[in-house]
Backbone of each chain as ProteinMPNN parsed JSONL, in Angstrom:
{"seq_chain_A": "XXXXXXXXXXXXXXXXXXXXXXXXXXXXXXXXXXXXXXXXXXXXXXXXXXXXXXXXXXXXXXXXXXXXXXXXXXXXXXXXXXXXXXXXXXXXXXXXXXXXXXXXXXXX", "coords_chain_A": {"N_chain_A": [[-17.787, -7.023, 11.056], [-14.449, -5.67, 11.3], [-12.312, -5.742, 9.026], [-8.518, -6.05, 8.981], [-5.905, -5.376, 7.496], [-2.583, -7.249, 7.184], [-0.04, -5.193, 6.884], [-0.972, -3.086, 7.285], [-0.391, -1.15, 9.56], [-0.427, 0.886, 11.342], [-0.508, 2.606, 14.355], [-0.592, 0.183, 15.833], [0.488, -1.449, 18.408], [4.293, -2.266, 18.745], [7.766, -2.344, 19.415], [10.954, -1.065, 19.124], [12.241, 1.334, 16.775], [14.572, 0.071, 14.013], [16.761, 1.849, 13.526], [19.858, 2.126, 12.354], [22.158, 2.261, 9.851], [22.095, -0.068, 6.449], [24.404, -1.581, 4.312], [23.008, -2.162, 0.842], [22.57, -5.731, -0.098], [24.235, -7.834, -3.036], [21.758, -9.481, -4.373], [19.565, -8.438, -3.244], [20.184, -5.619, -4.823], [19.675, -6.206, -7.442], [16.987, -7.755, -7.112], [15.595, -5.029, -7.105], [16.563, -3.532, -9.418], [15.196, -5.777, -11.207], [12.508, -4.99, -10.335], [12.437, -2.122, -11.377], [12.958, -2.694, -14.025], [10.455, -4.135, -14.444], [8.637, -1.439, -14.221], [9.465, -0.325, -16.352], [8.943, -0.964, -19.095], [6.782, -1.166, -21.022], [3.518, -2.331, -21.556], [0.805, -2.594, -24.038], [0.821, 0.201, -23.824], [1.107, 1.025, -21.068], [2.563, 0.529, -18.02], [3.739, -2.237, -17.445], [3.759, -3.412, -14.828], [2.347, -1.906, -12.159], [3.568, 0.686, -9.299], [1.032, 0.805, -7.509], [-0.051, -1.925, -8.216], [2.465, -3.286, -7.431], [1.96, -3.088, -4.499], [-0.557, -3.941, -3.766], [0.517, -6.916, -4.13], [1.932, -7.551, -2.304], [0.575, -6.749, -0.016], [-0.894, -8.925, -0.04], [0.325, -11.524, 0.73], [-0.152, -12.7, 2.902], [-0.733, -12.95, 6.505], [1.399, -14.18, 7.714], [3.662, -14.558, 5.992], [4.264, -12.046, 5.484], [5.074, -10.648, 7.818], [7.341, -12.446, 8.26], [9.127, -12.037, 6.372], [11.934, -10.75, 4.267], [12.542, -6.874, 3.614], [13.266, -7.107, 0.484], [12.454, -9.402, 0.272], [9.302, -9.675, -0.022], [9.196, -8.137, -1.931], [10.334, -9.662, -4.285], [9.073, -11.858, -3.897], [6.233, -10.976, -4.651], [6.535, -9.515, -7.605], [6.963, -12.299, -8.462], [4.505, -13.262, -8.489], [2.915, -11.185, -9.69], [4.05, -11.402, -12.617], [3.456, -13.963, -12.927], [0.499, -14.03, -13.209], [0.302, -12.05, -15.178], [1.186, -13.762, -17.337], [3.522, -13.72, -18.32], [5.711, -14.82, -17.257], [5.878, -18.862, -16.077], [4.486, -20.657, -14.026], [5.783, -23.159, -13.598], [8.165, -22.546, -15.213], [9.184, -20.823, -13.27], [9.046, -22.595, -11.364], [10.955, -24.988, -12.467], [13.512, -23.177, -12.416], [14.045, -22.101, -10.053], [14.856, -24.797, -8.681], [16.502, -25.736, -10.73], [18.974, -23.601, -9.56], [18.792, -23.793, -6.993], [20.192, -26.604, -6.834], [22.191, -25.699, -8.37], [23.819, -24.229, -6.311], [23.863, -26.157, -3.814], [25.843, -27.64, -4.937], [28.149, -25.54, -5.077]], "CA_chain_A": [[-16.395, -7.355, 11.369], [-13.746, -4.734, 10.418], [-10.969, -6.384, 8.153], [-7.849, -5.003, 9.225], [-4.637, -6.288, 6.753], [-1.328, -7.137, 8.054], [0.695, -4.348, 6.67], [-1.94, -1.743, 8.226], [-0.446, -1.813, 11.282], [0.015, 2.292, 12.009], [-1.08, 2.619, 15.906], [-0.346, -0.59, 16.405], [1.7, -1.739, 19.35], [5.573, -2.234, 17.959], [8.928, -2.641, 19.747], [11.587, 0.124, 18.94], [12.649, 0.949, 15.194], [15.513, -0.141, 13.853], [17.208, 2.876, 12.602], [20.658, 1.531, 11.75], [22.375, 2.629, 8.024], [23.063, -0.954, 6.221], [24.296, -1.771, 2.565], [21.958, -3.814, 0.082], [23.391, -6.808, -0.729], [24.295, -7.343, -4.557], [20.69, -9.502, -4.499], [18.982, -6.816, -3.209], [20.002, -4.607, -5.828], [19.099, -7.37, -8.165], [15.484, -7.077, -7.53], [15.47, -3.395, -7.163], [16.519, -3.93, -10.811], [13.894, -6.317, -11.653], [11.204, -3.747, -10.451], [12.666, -1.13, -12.225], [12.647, -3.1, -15.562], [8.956, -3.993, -14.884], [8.183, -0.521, -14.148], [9.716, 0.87, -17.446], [8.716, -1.795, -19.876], [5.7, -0.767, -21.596], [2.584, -3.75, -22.059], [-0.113, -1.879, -24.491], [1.022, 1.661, -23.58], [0.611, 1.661, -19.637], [3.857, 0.147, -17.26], [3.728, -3.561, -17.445], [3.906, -3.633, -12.984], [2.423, -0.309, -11.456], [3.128, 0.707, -8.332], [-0.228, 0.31, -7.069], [-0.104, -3.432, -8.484], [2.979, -4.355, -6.562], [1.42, -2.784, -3.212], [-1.386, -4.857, -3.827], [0.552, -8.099, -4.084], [2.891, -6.98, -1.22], [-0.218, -6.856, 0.883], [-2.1, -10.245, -0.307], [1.317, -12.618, 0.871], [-0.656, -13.195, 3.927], [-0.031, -12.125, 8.045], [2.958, -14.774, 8.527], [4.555, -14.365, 5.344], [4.172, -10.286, 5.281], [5.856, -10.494, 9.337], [8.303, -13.049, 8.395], [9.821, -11.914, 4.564], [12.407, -8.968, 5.12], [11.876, -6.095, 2.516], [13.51, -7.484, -0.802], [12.223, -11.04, -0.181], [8.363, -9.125, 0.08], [9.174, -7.964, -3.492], [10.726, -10.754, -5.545], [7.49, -12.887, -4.351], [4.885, -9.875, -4.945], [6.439, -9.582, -8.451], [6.888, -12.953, -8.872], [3.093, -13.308, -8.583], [2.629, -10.338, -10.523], [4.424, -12.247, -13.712], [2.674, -15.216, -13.339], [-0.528, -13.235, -13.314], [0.196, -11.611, -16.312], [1.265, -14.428, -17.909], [5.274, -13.189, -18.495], [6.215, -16.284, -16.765], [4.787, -19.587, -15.446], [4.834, -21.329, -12.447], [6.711, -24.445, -14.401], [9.318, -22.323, -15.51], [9.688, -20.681, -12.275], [9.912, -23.874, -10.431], [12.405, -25.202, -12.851], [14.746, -22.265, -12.22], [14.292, -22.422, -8.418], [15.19, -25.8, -8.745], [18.158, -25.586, -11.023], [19.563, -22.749, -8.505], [18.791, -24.931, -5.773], [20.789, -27.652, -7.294], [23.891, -25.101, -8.451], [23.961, -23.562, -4.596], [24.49, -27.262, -3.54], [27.097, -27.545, -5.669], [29.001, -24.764, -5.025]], "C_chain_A": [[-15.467, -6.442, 10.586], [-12.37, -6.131, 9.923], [-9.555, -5.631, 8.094], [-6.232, -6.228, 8.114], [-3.354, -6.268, 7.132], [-0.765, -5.964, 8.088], [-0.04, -2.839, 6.808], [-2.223, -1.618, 9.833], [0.082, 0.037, 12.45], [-0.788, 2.504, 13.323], [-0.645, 1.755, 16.734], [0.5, -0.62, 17.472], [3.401, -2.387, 18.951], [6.891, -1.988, 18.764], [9.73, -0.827, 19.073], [12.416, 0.065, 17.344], [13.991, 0.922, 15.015], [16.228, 0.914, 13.483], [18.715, 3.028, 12.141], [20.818, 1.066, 10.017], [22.432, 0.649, 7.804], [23.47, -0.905, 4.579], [23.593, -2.97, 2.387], [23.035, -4.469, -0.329], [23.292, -7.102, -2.037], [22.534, -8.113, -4.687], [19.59, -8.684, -4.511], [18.715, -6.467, -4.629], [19.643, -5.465, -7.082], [17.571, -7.412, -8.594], [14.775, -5.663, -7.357], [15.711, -3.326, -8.578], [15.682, -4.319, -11.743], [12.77, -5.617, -11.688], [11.522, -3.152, -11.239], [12.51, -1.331, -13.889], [10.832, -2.911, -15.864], [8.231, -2.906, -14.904], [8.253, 0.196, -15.498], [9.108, 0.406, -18.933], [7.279, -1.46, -19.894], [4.289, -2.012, -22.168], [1.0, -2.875, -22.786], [-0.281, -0.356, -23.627], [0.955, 2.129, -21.996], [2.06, 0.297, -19.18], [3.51, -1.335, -17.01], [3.607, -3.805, -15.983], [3.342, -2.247, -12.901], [2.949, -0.577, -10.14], [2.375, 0.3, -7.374], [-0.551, -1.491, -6.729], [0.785, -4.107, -7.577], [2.86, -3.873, -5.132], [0.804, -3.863, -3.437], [-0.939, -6.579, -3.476], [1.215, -8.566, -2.856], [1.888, -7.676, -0.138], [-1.373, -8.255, 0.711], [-0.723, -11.818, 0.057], [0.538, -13.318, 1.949], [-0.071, -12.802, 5.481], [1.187, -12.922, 8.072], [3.727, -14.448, 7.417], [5.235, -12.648, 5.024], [5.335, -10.394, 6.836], [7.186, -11.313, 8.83], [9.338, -12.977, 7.131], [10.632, -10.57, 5.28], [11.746, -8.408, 3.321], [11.958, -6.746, 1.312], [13.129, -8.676, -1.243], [10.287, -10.504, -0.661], [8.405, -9.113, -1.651], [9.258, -8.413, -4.035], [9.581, -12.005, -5.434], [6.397, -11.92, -4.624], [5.457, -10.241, -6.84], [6.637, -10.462, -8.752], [5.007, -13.779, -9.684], [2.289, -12.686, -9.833], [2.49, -11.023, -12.136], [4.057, -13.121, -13.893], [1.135, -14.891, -14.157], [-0.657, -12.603, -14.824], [0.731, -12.212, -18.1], [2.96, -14.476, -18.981], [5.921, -14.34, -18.711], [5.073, -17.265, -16.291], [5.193, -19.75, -14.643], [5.768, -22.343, -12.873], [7.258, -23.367, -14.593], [10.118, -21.733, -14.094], [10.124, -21.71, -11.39], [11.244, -24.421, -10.813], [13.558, -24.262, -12.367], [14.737, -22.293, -11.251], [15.186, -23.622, -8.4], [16.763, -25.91, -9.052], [19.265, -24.499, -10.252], [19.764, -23.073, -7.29], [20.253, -25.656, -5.911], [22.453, -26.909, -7.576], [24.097, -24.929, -6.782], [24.782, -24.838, -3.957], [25.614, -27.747, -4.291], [28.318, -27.09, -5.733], [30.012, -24.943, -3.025]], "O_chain_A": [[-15.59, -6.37, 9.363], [-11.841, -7.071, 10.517], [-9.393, -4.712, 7.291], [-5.881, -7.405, 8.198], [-2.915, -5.164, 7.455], [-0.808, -5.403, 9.183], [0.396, -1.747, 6.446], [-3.1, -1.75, 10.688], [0.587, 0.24, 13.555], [-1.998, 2.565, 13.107], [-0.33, 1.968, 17.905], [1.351, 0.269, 17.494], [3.205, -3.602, 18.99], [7.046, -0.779, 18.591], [9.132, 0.191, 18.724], [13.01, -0.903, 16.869], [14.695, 1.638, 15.727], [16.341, 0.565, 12.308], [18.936, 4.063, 11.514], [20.243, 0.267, 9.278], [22.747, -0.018, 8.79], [22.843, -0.227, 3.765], [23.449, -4.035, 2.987], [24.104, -4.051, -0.774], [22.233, -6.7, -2.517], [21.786, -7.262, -5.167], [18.873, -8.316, -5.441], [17.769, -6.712, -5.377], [19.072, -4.676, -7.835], [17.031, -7.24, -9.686], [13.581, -5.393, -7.486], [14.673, -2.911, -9.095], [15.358, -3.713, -12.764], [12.06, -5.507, -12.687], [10.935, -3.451, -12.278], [12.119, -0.525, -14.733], [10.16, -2.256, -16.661], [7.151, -3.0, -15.488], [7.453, 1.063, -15.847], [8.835, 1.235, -19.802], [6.619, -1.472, -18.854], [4.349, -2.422, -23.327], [0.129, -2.574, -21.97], [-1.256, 0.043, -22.99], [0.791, 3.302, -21.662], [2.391, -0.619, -19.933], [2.767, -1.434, -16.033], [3.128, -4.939, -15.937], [3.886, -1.393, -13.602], [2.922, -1.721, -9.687], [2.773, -0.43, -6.466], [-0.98, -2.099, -5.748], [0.452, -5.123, -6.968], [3.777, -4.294, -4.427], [1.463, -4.899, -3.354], [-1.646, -7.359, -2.837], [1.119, -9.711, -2.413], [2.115, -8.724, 0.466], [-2.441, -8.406, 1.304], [-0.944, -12.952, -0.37], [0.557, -14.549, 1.925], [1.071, -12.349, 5.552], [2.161, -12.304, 8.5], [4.764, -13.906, 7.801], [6.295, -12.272, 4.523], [6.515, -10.126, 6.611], [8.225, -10.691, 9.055], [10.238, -13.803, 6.977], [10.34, -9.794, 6.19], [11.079, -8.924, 2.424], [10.874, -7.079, 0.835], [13.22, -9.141, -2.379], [9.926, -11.016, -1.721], [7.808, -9.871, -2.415], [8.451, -8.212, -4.943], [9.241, -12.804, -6.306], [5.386, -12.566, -4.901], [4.851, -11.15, -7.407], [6.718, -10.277, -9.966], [4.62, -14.384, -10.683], [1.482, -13.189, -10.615], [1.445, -11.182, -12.766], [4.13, -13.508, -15.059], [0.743, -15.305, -15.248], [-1.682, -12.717, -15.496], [0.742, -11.724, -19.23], [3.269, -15.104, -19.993], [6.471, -14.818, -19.704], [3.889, -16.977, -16.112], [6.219, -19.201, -14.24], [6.816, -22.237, -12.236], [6.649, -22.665, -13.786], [11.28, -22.016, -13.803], [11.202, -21.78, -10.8], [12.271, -24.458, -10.136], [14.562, -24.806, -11.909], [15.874, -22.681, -10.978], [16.354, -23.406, -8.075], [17.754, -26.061, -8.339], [20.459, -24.711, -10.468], [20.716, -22.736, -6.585], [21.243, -25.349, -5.247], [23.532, -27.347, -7.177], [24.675, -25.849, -6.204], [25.967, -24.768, -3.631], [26.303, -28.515, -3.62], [29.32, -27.661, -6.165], [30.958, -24.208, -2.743]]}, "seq_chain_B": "XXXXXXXXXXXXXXXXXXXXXXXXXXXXXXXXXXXXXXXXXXXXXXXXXXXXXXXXXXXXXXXXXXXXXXXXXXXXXXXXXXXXXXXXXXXXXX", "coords_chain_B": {"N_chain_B": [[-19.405, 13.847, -4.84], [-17.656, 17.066, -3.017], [-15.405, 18.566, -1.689], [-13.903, 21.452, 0.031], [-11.084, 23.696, 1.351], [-11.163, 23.738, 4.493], [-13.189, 22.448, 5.199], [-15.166, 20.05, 7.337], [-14.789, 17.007, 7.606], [-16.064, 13.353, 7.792], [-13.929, 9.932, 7.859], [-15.436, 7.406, 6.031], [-16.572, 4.284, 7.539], [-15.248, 1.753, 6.521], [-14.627, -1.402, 5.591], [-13.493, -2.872, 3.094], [-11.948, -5.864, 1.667], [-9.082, -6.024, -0.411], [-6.998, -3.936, -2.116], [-6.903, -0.737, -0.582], [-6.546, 2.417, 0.302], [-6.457, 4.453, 2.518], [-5.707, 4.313, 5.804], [-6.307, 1.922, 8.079], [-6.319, 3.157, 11.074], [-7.845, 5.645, 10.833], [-10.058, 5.246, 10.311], [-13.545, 6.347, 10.051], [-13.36, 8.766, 11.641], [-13.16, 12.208, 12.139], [-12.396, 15.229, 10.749], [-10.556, 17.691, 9.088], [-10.764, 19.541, 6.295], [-7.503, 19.855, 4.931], [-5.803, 20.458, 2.684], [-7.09, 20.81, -1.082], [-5.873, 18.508, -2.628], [-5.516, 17.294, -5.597], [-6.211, 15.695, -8.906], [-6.057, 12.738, -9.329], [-5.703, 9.223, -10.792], [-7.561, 6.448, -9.488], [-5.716, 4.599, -6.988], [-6.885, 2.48, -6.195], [-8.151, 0.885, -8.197], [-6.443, 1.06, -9.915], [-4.535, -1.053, -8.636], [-5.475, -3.302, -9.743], [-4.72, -3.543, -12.191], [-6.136, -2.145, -13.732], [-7.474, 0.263, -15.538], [-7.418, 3.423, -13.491], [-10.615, 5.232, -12.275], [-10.455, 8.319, -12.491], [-10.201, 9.986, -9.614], [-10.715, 12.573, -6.67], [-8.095, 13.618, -4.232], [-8.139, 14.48, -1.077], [-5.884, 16.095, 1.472], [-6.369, 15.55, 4.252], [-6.857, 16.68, 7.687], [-5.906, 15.807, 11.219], [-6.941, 15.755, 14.869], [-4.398, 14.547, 17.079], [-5.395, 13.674, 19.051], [-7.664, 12.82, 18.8], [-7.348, 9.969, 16.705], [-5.711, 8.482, 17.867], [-6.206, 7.845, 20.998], [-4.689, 7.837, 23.697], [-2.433, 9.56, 23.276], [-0.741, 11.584, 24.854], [-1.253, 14.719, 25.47], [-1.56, 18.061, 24.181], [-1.428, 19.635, 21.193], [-0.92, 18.154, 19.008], [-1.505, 17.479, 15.342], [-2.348, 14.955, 12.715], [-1.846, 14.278, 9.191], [-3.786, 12.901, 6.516], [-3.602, 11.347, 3.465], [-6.8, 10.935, 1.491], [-9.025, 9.622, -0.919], [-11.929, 11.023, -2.214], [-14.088, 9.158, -2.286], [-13.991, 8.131, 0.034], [-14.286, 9.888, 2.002], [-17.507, 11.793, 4.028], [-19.237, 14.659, 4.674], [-19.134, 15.915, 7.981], [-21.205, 14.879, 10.237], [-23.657, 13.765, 8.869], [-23.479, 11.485, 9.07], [-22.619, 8.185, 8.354]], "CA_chain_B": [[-19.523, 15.055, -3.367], [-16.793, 17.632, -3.498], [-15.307, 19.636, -0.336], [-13.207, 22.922, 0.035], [-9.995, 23.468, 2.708], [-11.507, 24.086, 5.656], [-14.63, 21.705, 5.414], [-15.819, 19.355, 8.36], [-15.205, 15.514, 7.041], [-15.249, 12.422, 8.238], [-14.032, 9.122, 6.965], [-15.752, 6.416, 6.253], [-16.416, 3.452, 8.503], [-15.633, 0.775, 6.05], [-13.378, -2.327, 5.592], [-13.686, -4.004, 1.994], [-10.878, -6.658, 1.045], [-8.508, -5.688, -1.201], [-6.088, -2.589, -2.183], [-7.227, 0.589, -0.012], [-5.435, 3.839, 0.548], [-7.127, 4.765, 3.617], [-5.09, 3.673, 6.694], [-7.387, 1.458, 8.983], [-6.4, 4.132, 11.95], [-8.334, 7.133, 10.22], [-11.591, 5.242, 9.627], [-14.496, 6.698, 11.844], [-12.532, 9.404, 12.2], [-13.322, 12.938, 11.687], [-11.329, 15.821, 10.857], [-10.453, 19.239, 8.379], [-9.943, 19.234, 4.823], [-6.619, 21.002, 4.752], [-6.269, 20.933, 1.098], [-7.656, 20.161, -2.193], [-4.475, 18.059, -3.407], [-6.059, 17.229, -7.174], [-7.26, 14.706, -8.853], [-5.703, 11.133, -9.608], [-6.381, 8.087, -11.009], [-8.09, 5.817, -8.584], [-5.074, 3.525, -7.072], [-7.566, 1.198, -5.503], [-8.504, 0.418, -9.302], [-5.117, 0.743, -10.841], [-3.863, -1.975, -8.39], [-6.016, -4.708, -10.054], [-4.088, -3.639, -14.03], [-7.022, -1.677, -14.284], [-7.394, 2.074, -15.409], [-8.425, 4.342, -12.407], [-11.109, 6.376, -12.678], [-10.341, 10.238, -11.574], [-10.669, 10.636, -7.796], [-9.906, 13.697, -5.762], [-7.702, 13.169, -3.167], [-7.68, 15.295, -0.089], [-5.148, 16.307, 2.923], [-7.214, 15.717, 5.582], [-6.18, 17.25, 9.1], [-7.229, 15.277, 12.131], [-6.39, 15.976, 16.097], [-4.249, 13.352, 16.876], [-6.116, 12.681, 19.985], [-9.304, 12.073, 18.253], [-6.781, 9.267, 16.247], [-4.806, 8.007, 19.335], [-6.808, 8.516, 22.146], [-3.688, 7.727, 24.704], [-1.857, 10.768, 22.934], [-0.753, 12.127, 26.314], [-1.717, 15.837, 25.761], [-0.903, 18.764, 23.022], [-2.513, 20.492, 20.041], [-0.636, 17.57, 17.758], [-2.229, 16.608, 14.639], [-1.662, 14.1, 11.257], [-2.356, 14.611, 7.721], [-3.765, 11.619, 6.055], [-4.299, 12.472, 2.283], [-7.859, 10.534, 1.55], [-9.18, 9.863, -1.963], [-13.396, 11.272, -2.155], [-14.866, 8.419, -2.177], [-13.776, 7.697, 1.661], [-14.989, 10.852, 3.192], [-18.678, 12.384, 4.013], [-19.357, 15.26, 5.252], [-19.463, 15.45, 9.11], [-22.829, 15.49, 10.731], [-24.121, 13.05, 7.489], [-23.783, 9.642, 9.705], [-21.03, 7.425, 7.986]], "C_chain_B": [[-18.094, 15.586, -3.154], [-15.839, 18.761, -2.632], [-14.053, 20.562, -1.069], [-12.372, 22.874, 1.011], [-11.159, 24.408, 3.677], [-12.551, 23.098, 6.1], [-14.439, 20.772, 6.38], [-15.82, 17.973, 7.788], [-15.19, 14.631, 8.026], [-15.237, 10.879, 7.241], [-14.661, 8.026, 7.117], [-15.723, 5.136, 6.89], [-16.124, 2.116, 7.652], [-14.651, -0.19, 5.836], [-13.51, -3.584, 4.41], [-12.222, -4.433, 2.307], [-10.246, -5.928, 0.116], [-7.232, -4.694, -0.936], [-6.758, -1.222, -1.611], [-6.032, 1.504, 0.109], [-5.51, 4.623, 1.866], [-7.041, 4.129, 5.141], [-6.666, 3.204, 7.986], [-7.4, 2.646, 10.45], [-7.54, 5.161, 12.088], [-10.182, 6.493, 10.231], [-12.564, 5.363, 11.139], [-14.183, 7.506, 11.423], [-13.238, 10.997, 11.51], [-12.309, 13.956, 11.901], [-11.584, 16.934, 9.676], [-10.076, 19.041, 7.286], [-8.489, 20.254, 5.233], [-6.238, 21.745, 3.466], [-6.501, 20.15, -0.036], [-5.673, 19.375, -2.9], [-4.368, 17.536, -5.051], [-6.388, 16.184, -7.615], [-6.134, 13.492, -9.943], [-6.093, 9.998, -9.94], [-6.792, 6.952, -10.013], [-6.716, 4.535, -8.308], [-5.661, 2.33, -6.62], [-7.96, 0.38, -6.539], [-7.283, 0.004, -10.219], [-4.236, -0.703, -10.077], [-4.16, -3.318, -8.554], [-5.604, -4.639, -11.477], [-5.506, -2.836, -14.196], [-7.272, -0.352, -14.649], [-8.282, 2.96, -14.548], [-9.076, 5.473, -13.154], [-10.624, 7.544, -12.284], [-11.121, 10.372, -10.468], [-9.974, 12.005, -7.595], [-9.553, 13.508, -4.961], [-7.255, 14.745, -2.099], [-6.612, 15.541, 0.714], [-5.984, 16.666, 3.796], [-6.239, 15.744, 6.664], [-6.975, 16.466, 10.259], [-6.419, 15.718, 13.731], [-5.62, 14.49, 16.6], [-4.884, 12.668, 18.26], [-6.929, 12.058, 19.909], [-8.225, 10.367, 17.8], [-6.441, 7.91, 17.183], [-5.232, 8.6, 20.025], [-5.685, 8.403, 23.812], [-2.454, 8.4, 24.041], [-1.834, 11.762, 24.595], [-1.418, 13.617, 26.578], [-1.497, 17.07, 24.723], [-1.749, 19.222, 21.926], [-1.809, 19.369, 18.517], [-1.533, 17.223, 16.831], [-1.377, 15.659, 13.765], [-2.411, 14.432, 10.584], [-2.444, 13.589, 7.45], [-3.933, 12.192, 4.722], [-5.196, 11.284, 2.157], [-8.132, 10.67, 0.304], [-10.594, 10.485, -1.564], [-13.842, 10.724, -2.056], [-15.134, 7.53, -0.388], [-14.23, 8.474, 2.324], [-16.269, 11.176, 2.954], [-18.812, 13.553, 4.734], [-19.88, 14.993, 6.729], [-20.897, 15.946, 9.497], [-23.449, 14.207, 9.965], [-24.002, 11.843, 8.328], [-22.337, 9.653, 8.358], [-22.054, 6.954, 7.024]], "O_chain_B": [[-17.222, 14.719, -3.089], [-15.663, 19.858, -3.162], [-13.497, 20.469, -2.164], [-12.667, 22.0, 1.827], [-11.744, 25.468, 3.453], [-12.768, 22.938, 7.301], [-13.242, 20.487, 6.401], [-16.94, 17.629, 7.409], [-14.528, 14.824, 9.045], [-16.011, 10.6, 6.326], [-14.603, 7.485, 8.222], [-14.578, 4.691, 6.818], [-16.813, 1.185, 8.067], [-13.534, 0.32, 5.915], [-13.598, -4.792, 4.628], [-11.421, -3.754, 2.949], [-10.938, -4.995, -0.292], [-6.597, -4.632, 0.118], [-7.219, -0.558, -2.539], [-4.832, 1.25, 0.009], [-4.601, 5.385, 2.193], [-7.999, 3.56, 5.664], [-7.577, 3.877, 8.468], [-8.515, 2.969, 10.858], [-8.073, 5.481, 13.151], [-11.208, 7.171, 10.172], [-12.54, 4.964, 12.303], [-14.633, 7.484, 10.277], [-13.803, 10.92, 10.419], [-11.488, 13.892, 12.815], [-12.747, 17.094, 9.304], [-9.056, 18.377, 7.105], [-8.624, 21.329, 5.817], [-6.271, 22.94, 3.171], [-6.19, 18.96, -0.068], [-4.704, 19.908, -3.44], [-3.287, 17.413, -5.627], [-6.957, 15.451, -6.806], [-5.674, 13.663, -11.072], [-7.049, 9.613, -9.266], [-5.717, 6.424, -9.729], [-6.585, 3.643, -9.147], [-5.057, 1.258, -6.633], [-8.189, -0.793, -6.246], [-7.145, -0.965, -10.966], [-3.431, -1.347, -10.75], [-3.626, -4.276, -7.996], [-6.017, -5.569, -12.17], [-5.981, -3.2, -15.272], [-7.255, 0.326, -13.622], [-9.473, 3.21, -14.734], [-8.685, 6.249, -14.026], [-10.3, 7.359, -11.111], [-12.29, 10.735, -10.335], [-8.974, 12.434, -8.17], [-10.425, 13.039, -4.23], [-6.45, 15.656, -2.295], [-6.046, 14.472, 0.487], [-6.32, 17.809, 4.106], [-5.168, 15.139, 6.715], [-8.2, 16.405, 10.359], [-5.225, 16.005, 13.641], [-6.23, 13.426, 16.498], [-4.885, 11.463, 18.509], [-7.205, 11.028, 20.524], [-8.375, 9.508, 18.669], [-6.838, 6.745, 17.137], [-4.996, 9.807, 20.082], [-6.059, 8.911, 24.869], [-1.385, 7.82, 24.231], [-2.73, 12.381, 25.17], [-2.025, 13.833, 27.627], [-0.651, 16.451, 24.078], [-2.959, 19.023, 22.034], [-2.059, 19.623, 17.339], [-2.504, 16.612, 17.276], [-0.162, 15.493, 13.879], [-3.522, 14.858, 10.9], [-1.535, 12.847, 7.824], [-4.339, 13.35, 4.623], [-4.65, 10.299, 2.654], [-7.693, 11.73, -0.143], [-10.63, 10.558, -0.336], [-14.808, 11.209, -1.465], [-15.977, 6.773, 0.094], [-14.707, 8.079, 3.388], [-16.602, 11.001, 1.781], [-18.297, 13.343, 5.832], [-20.768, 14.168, 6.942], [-21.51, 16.973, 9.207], [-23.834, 13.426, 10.835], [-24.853, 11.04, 7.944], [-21.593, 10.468, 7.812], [-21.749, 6.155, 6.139]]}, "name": "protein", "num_of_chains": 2, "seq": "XXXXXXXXXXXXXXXXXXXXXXXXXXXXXXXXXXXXXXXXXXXXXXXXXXXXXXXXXXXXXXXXXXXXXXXXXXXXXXXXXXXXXXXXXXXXXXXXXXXXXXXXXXXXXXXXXXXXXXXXXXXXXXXXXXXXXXXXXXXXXXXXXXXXXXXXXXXXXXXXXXXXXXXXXXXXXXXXXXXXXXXXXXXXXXXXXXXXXXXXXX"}
């Protein structure tokens, strides 16, 4: 059985590309930020996130969540994963802060 | 195993789990070294926090009809670049 992974989809059959400029929204640039920290931030002499690493997590969200995340949402759960993984953050603290952001949003 | 630009490859038929570099399209597939592009740390290793060993990664040349066989007609090709451990020399079975 060949194992083919969502985001290895070059040949595939595909609709017409979007090719329309837009601006990132300040979130966006937010976790374009966040990467960039984890990229520069040093964990025993080698880049705390590679590259490589957040491909990897990019491509392990699963087929519906990989089709249905746009780009910047792809990233802030790949490296959210990442950070758990490496023990940065937990899952309890992340929930809390979902939560309490939840809770401001409704608020506002 | 160590090729030269011009050499006869093809890539491997294979489909582990994980982080690959080696677009599912290409596999089977045979085609031309075009050139030696040098040698890199393995990202299929680095994307588990782990330190890649030193691969060589090629620019392999392929016809794109061999690729896409409903490529209507033309001398087009694609460049895939390929680490060493994905290609065999052609002729060699897979």
């Amino acid at each position: 059985m060949s194992f083919r992974s969502p985001h290895d989809m070059g040949g595939l059959p595909a609709g017409p590309v979007d090719t329309s400029e837009h601006a990132s929204t300040f979130w966006e640039q937010r976790v374009d930020a966040i990467r960039e920290l984890t990229r520069k931030i040093e964990l025993d002499g080698r880049p705390l996130i590679r590259v490589d690493e957040l491909r990897r997590a990019i491509e392990s969200l699963g087929a519906q969540s990989y089709d249905e995340l746009s780009y910047y949402e792809r990233w802030i759960h790949a490296l959210s994963t990442l950070l758990v993984e490496k023990g940065v953050l937990t899952t309890a603290e992340l929930g809390r802060k979902l939560a309490e952001i939840e809770a401001r949003e409704e608020g506002t | 195993m160590s090729f030269s630009a011009g050499d006869r490859v093809r890539v491997r038929e294979m489909y582990p789990p994980g982080h690959v570099r080696t677009p599912f399209y290409v596999r089977g597939k045979a085609g031309i070294v075009e050139r030696v592009v040098g040698e890199f740390d393995n990202p299929e290793e680095l994307a588990y926090g782990r330190e890649g060993d030193k691969r060589i990664l090629y620019r392999v040349r392929f016809a794109q009809r061999d690729v896409f066989p409903q490529t209507p007609s033309g001398s087009d090709t694609i460049d895939v670049e390929i680490y060493e451990h994905w290609l065999v020399p052609e002729g060699d079975g897979r």
